[in-house]
mmCIF file of the N, C-alpha and C atoms, coordinates in Angstrom:
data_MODEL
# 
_entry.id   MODEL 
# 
loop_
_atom_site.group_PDB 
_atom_site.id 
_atom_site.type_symbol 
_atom_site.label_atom_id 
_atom_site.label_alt_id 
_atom_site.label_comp_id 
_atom_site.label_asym_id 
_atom_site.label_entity_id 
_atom_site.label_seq_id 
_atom_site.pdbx_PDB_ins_code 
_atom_site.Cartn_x 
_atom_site.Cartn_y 
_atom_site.Cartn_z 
_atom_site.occupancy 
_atom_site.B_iso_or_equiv 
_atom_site.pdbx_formal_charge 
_atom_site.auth_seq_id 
_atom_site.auth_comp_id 
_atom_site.auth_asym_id 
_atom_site.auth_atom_id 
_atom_site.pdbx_PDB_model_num 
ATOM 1   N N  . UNK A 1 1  ? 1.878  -4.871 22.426 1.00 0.00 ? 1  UNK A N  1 
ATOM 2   C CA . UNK A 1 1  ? 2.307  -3.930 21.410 1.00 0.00 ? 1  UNK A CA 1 
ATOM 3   C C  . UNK A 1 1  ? 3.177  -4.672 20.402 1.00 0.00 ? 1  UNK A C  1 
ATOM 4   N N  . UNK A 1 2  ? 2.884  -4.727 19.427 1.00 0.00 ? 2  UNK A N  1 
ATOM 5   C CA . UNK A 1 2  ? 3.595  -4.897 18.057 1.00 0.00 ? 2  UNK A CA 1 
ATOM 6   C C  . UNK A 1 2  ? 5.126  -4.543 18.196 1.00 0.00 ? 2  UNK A C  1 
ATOM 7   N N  . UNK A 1 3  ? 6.205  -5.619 17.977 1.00 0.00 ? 3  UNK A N  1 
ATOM 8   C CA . UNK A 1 3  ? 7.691  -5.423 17.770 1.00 0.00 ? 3  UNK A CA 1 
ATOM 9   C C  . UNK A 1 3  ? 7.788  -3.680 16.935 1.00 0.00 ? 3  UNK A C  1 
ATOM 10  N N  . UNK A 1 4  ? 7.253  -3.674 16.135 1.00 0.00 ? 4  UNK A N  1 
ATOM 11  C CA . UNK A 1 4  ? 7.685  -2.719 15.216 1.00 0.00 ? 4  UNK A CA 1 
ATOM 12  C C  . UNK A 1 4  ? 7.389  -1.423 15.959 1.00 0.00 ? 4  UNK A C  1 
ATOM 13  N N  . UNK A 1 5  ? 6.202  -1.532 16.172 1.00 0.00 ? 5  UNK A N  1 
ATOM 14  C CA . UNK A 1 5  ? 5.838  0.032  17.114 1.00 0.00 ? 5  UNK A CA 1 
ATOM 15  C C  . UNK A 1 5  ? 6.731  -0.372 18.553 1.00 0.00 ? 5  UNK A C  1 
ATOM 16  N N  . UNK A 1 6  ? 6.799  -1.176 18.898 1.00 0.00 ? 6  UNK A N  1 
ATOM 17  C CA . UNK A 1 6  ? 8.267  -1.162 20.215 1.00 0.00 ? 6  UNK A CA 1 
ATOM 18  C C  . UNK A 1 6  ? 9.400  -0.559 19.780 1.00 0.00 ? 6  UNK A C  1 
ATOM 19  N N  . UNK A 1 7  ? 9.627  -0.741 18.641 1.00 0.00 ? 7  UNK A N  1 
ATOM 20  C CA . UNK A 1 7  ? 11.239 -0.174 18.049 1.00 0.00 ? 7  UNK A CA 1 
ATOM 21  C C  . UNK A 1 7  ? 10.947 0.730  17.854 1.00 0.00 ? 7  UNK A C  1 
ATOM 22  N N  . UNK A 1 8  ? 10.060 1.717  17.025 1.00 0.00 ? 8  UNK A N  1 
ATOM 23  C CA . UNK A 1 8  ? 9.506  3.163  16.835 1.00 0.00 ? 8  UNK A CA 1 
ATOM 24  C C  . UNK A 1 8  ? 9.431  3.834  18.693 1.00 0.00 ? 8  UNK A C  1 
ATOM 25  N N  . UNK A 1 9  ? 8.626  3.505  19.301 1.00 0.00 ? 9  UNK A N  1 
ATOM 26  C CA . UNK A 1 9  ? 8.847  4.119  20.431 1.00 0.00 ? 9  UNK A CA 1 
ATOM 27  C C  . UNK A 1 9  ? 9.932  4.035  21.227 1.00 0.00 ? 9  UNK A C  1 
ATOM 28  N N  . UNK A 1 10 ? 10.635 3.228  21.326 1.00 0.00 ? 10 UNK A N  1 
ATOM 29  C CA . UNK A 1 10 ? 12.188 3.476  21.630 1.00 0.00 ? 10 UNK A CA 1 
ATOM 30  C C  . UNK A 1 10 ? 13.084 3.939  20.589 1.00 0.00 ? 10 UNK A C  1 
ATOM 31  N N  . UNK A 1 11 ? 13.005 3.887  19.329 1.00 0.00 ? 11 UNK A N  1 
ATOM 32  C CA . UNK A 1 11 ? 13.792 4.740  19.014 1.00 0.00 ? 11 UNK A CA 1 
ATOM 33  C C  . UNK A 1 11 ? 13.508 6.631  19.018 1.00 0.00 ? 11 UNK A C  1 
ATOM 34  N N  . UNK A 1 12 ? 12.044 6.623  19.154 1.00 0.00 ? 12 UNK A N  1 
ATOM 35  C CA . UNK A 1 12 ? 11.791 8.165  19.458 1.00 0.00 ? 12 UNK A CA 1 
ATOM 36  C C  . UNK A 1 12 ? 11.970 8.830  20.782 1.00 0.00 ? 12 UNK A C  1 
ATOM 37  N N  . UNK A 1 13 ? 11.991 7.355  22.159 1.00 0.00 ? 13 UNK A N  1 
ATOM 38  C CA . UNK A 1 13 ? 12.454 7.930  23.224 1.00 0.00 ? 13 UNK A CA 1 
ATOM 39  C C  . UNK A 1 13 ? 14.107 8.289  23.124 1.00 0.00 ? 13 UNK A C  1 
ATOM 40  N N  . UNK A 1 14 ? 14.458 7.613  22.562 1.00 0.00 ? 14 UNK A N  1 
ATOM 41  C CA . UNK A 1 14 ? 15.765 7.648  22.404 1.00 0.00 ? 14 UNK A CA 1 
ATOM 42  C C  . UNK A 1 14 ? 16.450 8.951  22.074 1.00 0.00 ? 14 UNK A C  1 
ATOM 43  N N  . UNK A 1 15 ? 15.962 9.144  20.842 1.00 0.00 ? 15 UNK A N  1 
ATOM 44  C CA . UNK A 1 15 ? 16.441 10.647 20.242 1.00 0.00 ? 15 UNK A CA 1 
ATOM 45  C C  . UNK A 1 15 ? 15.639 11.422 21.261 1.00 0.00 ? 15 UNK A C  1 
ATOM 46  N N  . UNK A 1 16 ? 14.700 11.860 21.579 1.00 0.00 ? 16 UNK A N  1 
ATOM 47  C CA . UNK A 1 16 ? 13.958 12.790 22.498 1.00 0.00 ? 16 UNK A CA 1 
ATOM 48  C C  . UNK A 1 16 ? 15.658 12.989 24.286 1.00 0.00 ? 16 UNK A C  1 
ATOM 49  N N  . UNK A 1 17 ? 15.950 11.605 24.208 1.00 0.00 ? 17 UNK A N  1 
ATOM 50  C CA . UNK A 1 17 ? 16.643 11.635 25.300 1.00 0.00 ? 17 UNK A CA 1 
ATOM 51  C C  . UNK A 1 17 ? 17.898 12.402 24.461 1.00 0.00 ? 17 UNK A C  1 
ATOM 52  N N  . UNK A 1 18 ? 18.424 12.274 23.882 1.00 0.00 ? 18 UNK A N  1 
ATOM 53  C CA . UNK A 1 18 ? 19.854 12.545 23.294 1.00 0.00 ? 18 UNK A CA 1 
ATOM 54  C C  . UNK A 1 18 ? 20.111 14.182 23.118 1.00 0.00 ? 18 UNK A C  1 
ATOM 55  N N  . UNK A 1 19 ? 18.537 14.390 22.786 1.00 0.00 ? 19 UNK A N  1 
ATOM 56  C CA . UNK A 1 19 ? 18.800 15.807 22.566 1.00 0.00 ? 19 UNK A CA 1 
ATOM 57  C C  . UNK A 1 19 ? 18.069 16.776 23.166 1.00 0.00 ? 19 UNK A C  1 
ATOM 58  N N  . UNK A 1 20 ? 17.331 16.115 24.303 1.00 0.00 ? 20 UNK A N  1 
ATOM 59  C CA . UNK A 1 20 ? 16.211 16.979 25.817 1.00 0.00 ? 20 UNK A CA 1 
ATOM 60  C C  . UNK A 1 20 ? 16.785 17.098 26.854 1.00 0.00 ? 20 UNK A C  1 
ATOM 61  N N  . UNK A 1 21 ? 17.879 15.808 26.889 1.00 0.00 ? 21 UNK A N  1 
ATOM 62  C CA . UNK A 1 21 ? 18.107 15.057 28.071 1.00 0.00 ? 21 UNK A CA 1 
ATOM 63  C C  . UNK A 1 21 ? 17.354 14.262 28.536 1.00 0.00 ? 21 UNK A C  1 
ATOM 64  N N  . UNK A 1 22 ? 17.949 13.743 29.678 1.00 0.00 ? 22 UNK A N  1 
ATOM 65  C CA . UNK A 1 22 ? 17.060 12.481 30.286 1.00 0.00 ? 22 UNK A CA 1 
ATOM 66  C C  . UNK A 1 22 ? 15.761 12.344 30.938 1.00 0.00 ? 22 UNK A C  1 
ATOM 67  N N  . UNK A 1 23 ? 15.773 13.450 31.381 1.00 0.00 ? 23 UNK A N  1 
ATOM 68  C CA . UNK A 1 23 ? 14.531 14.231 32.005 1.00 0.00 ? 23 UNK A CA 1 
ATOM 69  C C  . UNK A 1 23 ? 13.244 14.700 31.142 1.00 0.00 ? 23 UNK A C  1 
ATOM 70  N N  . UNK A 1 24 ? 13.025 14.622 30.352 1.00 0.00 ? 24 UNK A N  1 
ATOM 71  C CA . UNK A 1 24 ? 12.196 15.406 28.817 1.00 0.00 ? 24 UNK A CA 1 
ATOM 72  C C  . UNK A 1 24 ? 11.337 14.067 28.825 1.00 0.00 ? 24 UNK A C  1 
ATOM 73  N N  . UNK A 1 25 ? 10.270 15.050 28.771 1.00 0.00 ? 25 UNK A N  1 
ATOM 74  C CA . UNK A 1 25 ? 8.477  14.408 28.721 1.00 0.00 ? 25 UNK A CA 1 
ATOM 75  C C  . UNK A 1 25 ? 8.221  14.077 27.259 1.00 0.00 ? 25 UNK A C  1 
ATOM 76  N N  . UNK A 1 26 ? 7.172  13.255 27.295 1.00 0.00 ? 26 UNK A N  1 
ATOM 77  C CA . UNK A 1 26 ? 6.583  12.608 26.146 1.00 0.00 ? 26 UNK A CA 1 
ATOM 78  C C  . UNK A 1 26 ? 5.277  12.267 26.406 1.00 0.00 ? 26 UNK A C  1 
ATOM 79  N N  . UNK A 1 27 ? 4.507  12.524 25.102 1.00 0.00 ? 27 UNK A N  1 
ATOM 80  C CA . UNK A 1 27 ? 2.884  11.925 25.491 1.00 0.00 ? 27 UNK A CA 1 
ATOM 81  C C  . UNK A 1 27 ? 3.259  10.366 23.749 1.00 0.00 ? 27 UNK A C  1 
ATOM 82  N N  . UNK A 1 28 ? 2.287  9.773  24.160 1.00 0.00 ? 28 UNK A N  1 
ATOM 83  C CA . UNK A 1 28 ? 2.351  9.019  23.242 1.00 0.00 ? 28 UNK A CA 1 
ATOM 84  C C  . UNK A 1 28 ? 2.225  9.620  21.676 1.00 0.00 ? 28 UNK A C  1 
ATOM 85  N N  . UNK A 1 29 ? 1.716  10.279 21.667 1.00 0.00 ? 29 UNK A N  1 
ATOM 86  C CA . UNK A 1 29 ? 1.437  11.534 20.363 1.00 0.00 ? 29 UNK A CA 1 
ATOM 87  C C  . UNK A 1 29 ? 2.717  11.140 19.569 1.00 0.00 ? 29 UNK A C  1 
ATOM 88  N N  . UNK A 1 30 ? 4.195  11.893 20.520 1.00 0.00 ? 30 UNK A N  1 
ATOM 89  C CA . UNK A 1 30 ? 5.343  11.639 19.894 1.00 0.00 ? 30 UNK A CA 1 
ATOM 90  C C  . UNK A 1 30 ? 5.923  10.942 18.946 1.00 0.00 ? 30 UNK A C  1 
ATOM 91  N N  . UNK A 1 31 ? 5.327  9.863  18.993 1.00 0.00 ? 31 UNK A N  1 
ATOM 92  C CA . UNK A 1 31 ? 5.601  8.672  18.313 1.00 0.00 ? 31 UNK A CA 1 
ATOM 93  C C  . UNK A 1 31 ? 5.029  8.684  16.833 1.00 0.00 ? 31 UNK A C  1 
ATOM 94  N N  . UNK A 1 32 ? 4.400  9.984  16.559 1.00 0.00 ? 32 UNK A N  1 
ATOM 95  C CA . UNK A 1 32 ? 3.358  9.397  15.205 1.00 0.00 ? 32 UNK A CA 1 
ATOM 96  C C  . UNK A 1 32 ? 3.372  11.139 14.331 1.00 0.00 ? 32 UNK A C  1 
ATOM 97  N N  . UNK A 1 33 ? 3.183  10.968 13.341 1.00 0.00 ? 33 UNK A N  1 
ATOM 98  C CA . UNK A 1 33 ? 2.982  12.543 12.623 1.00 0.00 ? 33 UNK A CA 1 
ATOM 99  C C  . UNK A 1 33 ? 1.886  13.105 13.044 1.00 0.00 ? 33 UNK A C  1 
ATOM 100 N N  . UNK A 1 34 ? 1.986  14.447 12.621 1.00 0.00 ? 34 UNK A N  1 
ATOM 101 C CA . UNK A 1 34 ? 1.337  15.200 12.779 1.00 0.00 ? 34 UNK A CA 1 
ATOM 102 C C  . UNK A 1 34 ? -0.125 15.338 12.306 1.00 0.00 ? 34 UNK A C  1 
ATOM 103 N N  . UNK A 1 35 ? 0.084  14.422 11.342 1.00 0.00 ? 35 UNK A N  1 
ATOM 104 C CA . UNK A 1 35 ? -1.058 14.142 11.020 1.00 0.00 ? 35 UNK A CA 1 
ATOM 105 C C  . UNK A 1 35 ? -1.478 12.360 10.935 1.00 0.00 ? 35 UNK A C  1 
ATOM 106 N N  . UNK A 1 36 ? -2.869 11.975 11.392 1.00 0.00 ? 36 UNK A N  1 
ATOM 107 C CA . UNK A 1 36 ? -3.544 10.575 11.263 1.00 0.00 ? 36 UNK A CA 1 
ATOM 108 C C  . UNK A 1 36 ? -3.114 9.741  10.209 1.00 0.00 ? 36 UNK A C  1 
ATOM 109 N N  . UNK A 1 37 ? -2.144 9.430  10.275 1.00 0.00 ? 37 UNK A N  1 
ATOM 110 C CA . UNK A 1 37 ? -1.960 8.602  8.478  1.00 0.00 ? 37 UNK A CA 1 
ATOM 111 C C  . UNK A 1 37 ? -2.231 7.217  9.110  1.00 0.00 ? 37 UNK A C  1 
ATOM 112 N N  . UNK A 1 38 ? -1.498 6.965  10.530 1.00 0.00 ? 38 UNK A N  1 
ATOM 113 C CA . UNK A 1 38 ? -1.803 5.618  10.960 1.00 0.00 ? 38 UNK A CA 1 
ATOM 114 C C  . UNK A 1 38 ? -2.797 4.867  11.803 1.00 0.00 ? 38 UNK A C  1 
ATOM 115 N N  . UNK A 1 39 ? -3.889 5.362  11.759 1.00 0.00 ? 39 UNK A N  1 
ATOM 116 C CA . UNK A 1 39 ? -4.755 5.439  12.867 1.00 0.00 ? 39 UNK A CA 1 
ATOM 117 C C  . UNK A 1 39 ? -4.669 3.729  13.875 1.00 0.00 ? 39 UNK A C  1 
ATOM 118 N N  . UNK A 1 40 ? -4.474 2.478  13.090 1.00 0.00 ? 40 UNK A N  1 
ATOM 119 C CA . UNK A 1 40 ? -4.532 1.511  13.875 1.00 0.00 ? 40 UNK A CA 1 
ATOM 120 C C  . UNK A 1 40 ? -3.126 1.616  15.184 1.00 0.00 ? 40 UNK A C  1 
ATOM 121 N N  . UNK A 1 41 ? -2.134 1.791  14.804 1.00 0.00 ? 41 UNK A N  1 
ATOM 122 C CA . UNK A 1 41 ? -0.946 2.008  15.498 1.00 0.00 ? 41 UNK A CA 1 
ATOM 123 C C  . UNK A 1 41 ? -1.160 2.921  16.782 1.00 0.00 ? 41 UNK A C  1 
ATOM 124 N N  . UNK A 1 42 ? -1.453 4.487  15.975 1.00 0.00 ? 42 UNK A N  1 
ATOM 125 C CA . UNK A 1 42 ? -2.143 5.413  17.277 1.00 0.00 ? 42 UNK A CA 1 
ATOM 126 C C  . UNK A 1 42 ? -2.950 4.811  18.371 1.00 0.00 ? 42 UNK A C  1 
ATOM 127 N N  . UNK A 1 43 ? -3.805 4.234  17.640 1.00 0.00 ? 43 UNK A N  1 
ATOM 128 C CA . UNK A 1 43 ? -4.931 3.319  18.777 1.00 0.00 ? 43 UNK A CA 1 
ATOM 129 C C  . UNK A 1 43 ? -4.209 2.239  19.931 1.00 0.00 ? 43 UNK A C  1 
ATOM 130 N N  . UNK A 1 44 ? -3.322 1.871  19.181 1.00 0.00 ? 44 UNK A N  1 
ATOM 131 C CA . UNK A 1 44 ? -2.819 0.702  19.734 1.00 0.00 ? 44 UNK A CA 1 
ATOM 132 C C  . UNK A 1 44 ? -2.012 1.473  20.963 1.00 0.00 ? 44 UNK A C  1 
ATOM 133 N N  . UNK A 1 45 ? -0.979 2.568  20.750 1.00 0.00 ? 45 UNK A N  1 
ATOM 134 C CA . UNK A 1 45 ? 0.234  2.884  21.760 1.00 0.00 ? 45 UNK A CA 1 
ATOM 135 C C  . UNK A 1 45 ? -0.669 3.568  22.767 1.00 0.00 ? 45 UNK A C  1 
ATOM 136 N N  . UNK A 1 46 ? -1.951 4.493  22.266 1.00 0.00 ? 46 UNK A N  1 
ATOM 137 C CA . UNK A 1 46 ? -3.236 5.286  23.040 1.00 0.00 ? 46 UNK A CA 1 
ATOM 138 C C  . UNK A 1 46 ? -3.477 3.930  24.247 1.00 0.00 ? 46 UNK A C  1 
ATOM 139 N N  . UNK A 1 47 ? -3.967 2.808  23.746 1.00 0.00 ? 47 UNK A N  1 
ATOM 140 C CA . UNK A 1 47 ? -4.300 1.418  24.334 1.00 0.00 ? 47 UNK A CA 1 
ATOM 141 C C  . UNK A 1 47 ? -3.255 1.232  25.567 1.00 0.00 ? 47 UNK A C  1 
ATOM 142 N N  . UNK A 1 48 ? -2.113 0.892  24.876 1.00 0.00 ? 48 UNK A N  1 
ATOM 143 C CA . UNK A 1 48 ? -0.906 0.711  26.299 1.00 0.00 ? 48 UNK A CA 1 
ATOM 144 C C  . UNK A 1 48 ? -0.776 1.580  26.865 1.00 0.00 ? 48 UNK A C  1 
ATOM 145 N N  . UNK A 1 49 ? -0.691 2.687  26.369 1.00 0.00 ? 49 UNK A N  1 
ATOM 146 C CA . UNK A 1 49 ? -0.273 4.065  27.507 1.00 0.00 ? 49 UNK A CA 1 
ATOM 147 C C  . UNK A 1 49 ? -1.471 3.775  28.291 1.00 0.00 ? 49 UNK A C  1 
ATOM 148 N N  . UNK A 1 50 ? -2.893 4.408  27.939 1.00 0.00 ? 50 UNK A N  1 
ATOM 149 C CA . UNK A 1 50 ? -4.456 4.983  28.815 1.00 0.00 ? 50 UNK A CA 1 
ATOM 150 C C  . UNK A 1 50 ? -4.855 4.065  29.260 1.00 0.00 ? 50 UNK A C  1 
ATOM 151 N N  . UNK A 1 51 ? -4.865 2.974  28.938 1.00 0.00 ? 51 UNK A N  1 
ATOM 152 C CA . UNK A 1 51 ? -6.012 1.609  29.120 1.00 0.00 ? 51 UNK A CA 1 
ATOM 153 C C  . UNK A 1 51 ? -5.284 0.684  29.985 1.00 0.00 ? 51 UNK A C  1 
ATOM 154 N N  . UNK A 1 52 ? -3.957 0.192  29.537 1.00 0.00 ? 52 UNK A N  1 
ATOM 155 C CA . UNK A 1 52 ? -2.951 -0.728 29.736 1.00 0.00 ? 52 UNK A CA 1 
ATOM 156 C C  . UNK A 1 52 ? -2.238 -0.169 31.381 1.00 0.00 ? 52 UNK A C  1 
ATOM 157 N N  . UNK A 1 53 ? -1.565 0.972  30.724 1.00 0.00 ? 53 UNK A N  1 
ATOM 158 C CA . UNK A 1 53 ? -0.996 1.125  32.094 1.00 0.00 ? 53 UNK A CA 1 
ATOM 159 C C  . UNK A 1 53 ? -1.348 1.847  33.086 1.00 0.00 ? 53 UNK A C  1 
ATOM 160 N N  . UNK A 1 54 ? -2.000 2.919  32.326 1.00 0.00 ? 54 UNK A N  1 
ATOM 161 C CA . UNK A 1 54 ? -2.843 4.137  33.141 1.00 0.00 ? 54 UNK A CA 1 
ATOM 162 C C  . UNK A 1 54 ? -1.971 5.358  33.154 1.00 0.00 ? 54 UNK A C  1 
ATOM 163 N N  . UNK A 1 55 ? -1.222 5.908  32.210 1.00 0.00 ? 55 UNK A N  1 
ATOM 164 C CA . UNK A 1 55 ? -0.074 6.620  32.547 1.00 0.00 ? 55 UNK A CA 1 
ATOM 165 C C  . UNK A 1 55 ? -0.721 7.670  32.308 1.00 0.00 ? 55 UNK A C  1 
ATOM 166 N N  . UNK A 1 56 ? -0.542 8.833  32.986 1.00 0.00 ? 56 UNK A N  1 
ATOM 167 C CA . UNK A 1 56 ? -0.611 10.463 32.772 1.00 0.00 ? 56 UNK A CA 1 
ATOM 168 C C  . UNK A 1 56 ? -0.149 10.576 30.967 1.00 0.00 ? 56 UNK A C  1 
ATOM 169 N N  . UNK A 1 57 ? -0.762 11.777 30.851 1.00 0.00 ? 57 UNK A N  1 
ATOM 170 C CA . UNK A 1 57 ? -0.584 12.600 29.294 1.00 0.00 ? 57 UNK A CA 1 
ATOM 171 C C  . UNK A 1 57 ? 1.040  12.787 29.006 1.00 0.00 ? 57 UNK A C  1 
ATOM 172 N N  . UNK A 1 58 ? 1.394  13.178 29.569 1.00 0.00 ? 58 UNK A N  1 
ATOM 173 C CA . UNK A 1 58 ? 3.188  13.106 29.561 1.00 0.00 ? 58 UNK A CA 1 
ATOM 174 C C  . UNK A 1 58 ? 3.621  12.660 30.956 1.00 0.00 ? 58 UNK A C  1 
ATOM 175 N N  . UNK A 1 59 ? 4.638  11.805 30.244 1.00 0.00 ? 59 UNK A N  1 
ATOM 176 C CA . UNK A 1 59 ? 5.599  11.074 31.574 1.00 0.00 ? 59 UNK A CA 1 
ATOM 177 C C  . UNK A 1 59 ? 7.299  10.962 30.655 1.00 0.00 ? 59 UNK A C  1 
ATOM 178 N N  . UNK A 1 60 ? 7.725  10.742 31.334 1.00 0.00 ? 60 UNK A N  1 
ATOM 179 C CA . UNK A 1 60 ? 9.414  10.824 31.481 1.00 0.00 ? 60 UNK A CA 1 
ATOM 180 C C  . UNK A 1 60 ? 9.617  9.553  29.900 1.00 0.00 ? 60 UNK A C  1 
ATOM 181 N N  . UNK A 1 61 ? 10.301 10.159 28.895 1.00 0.00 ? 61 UNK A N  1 
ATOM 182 C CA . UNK A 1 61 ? 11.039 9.293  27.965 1.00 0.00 ? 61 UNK A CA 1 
ATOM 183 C C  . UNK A 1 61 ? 11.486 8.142  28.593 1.00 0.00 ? 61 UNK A C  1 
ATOM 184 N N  . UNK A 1 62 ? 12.645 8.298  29.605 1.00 0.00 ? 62 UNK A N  1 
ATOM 185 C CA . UNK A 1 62 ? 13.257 7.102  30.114 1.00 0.00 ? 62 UNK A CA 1 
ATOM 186 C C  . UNK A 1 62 ? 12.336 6.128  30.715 1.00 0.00 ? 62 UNK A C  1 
ATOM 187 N N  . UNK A 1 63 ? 10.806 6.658  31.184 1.00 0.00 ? 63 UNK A N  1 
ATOM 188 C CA . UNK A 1 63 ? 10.399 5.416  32.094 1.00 0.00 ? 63 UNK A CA 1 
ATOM 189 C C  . UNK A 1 63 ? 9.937  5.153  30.847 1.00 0.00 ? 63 UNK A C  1 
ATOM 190 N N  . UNK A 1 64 ? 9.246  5.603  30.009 1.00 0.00 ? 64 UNK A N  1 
ATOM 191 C CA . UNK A 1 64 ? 8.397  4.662  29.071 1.00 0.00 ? 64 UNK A CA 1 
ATOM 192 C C  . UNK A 1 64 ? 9.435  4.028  28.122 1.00 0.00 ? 64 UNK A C  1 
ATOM 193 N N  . UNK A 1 65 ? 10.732 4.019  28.103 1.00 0.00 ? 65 UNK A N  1 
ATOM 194 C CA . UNK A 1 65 ? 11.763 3.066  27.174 1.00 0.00 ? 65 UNK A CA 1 
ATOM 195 C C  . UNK A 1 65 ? 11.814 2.007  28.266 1.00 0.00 ? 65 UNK A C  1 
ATOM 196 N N  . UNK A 1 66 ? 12.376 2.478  29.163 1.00 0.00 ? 66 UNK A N  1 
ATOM 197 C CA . UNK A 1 66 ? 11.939 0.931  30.105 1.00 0.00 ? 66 UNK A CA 1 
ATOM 198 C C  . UNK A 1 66 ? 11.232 0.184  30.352 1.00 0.00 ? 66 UNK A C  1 
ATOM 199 N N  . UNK A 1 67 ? 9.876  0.571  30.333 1.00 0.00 ? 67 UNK A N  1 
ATOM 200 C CA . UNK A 1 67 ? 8.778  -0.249 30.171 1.00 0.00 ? 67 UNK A CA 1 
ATOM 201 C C  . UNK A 1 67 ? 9.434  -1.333 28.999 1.00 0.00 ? 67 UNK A C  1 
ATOM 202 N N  . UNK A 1 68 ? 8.816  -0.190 27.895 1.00 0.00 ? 68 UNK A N  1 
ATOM 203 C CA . UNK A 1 68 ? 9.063  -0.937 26.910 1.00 0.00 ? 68 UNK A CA 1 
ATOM 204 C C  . UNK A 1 68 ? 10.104 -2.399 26.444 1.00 0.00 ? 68 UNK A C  1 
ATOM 205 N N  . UNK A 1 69 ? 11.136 -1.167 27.148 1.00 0.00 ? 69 UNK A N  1 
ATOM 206 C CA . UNK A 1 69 ? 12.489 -2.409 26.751 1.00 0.00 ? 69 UNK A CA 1 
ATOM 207 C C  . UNK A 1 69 ? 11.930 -3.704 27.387 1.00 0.00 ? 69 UNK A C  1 
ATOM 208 N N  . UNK A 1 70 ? 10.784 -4.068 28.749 1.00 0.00 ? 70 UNK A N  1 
ATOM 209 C CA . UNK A 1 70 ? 11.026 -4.779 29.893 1.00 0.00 ? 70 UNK A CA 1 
ATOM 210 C C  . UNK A 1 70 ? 9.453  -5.776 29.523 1.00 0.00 ? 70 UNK A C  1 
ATOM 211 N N  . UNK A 1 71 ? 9.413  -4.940 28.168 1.00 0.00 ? 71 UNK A N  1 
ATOM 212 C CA . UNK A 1 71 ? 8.276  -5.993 27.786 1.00 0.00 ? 71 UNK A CA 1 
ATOM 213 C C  . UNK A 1 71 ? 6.853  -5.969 28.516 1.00 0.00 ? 71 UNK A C  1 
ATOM 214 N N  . UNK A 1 72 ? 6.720  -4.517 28.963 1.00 0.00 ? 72 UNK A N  1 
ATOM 215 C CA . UNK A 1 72 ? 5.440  -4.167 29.595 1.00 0.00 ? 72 UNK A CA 1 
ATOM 216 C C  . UNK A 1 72 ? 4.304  -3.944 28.934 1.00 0.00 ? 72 UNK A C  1 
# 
C-alpha cells in the first residue's frame, strides 16, 4: 500500500476511534467518498483488505491501524 493511502487510513481510523470509541467497525469503504472519484486507490485498499489479508467486510478500526502502522 502506498505511504499516502497508509496515512489516509490511519488518519480515518483515527478519527473513527476518537469519536466511536475504540471498539467502532470499519469496512474499507471508509476511507474514500461517497462517491468513485478515486477508483485506483479504492482498488488498491479493496486489494489489502480482500485479497491481501482476507479480512471480513467490517473489522475493528484499531486492528486495521495496527496492521497498518506494522507495515502489513
Amino acid at each position: 500500500m502506498r505511504d499516502e493511502l497508509r496515512r489516509k487510513c490511519i488518519e480515518v481510523c483515527t478519527k473513527k476511534m476518537e469519536s466511536k470509541g475504540d471498539s467502532v467497525g470499519l469496512s474499507f469503504y471508509a476511507f474514500f467518498a461517497n462517491r468513485n472519484d478515486d477508483p485506483e486507490s479504492l482498488m488498491e485498499a479493496a486489494t489489502w483488505w480482500i485479497k491481501l489479508h482476507k479480512l471480513d467486510h467490517f473489522e475493528k478500526a484499531s486492528k486495521i491501524k495496527r496492521m497498518i502502522e506494522a507495515g502489513l
